[in-house]
Legacy VTK file of the C-alpha trace (Angstrom):
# vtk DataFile Version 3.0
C-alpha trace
ASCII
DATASET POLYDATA
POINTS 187 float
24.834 150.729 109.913
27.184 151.814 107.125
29.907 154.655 108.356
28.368 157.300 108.262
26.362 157.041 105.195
23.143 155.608 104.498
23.067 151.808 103.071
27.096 151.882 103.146
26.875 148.250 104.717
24.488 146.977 101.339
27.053 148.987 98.749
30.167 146.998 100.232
28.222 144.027 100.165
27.350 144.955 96.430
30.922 145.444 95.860
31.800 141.731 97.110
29.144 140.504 95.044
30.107 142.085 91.748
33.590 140.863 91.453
37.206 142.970 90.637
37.016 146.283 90.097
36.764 147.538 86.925
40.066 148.449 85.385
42.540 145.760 87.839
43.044 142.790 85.963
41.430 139.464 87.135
43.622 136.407 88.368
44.418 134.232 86.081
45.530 129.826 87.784
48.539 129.317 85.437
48.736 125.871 87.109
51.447 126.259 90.167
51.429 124.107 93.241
51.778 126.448 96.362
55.154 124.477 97.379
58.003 126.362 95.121
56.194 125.146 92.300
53.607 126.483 90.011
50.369 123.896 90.991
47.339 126.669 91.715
49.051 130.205 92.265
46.992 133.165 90.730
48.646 136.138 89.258
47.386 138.696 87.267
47.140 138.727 83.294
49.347 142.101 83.876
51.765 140.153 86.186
52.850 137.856 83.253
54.959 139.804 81.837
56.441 141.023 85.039
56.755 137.375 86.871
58.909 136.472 83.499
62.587 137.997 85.552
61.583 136.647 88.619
61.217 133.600 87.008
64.528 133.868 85.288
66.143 134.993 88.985
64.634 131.746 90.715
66.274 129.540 88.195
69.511 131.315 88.509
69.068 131.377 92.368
68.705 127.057 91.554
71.798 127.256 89.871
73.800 129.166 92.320
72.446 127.141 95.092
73.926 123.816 92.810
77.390 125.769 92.563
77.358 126.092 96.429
76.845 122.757 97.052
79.379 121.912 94.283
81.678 124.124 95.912
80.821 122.541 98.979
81.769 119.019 98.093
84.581 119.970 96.471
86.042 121.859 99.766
84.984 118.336 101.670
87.143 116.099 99.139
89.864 118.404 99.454
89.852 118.342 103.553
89.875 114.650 103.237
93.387 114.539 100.387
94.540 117.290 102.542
94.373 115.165 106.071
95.852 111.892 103.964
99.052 114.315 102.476
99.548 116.149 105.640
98.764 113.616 108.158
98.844 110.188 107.415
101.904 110.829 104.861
104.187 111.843 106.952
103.642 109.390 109.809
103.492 106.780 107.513
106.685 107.859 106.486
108.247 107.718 109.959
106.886 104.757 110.988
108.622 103.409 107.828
111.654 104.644 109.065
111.192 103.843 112.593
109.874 100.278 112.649
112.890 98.561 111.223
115.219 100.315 113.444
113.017 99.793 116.253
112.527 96.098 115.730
116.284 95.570 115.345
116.526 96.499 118.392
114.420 94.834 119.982
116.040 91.756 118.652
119.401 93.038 120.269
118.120 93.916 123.542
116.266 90.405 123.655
119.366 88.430 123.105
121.463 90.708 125.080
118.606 89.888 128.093
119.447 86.297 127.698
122.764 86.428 127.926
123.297 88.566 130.939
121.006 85.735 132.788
117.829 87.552 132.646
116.477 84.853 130.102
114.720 81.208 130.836
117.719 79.254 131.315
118.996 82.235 134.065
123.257 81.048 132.688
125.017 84.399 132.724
127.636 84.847 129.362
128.840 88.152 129.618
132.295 86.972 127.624
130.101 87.292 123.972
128.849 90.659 125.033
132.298 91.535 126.238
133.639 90.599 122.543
130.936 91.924 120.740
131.716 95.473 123.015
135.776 95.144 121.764
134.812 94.353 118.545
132.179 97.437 117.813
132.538 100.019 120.517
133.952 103.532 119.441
137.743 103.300 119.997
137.140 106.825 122.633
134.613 104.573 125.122
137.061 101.962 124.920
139.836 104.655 125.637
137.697 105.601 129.028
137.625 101.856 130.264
140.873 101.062 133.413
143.900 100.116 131.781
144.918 96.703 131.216
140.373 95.784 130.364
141.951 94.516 126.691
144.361 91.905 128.874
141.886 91.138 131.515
139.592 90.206 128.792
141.738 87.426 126.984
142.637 85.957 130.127
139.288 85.663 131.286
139.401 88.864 134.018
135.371 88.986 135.455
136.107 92.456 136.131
137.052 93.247 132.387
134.493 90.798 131.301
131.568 93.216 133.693
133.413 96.474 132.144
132.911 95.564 128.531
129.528 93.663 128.938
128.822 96.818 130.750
129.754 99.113 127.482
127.602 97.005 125.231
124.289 97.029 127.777
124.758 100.351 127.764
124.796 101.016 123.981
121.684 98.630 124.071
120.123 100.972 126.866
120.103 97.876 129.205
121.382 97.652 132.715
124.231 95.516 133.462
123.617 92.915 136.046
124.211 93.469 139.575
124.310 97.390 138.699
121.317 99.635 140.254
118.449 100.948 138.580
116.615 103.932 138.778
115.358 103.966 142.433
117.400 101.377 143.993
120.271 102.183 146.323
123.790 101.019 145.774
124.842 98.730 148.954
LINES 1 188
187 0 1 2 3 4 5 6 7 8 9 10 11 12 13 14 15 16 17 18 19 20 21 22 23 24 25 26 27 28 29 30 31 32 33 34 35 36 37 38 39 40 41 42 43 44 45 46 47 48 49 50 51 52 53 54 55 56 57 58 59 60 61 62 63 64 65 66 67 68 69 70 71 72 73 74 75 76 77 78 79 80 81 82 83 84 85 86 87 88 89 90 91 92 93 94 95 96 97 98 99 100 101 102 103 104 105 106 107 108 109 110 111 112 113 114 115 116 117 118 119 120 121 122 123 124 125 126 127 128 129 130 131 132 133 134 135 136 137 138 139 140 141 142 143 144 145 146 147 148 149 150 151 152 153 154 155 156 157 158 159 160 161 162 163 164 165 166 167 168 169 170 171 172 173 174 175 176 177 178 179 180 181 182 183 184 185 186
């Protein structure tokens, strides 16, 4: 029954029986839980003294895991400053600068579309964008326009009238009337 020697399987069964071994210390509940915590794990009497820097290393490994996650929210408030300065600063910024002149604009085209005819009323009155082109065109664009445009225009010319309503459509980005647009042939 036993290995090899006789009653071997009644010793071990003794040896259950009787408890630890003479000289190992005996386990000792120092009230641990068996979660992390210290609710019903045994160590040796011996192990006391021993379990005292592991102890000590847990609760700095605490602590370092609280500076990580320190560290961590701190690198998560910075991403979000960082996308507001880098990001939302500078567009904000543009759009600051952009809007008005962009609105302006679109105030200038608007009217310009009325006159020309392209409004509700559909009355053409290219003479006030004709004036408004003598009166703030660059003197070299008026330089380019046929000779005698200034005359034609105070004697009511609808050729000179077209050419300067023409200029200020075009500083407007608009198309003057009866002129193609992109895609249409000239007849």
């Amino acid at each position: 029954m036993g290995a090899g020697r006789p009653g071997g399987a009644r010793r071990g069964a003794r040896a259950r029986r009787a408890g630890p071994v003479a000289g190992r210390p005996r386990p000792v509940d120092l009230g641990h839980d068996g979660l992390g915590g210290r609710r019903g794990r045994r160590r040796p009497l011996v192990g006391d003294e021993l379990a005292a820097p592991f102890d000590a290393l847990g609760e700095a490994g605490g602590a370092v895991t609280g500076a990580g996650q320190d560290a961590e929210d701190a690198a998560r408030t910075l991403a979000a400053v960082l996308a507001v300065v880098l990001v939302v600063l500078p567009v904000g910024w543009l759009l600051l600068r952009w809007l008005p002149w962009r609105l302006r604009w679109l105030r200038e085209a608007a009217a310009a579309d009325r006159l020309t005819g392209r409004g509700a009323d559909g009355v053409t009155d290219l003479e006030l964008l004709a004036a408004r082109a003598m009166a703030t065109a660059p003197l070299p664009q008026l330089a380019r326009l046929p000779a005698g445009t200034g005359a034609g225009w105070r004697a009511g010319d609808p050729a000179a009238l077209r050419a300067l309503a023409a200029l200020e459509l075009d500083r407007l980005g608009l198309r003057s009337p009866g002129r193609p647009g992109p895609g249409q042939a000239v007849l």
